[in-house]
N, C-alpha and C positions, 0 to 999 in steps of 0.2 A: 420784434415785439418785446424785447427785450431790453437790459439795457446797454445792448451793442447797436441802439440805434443812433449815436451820436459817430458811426462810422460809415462802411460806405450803403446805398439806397437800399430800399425794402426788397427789391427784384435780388440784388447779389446778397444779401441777408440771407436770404431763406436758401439760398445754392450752399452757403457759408455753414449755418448751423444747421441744414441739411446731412 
C-alpha cells in the first residue's frame, strides 16, 4: 500500500513490511 508497490505482489508485500 505503499510505495513499495512497483516491487514484488501485494501477498509478499505485507510478509515484507510485516
Amino acid at each position: 500500500m505503499n510505495a513499495q508497490g512497483q516491487g514484488p505482489p501485494p501477498m509478499v508485500q505485507e510478509r515484507f513490511q510485516s
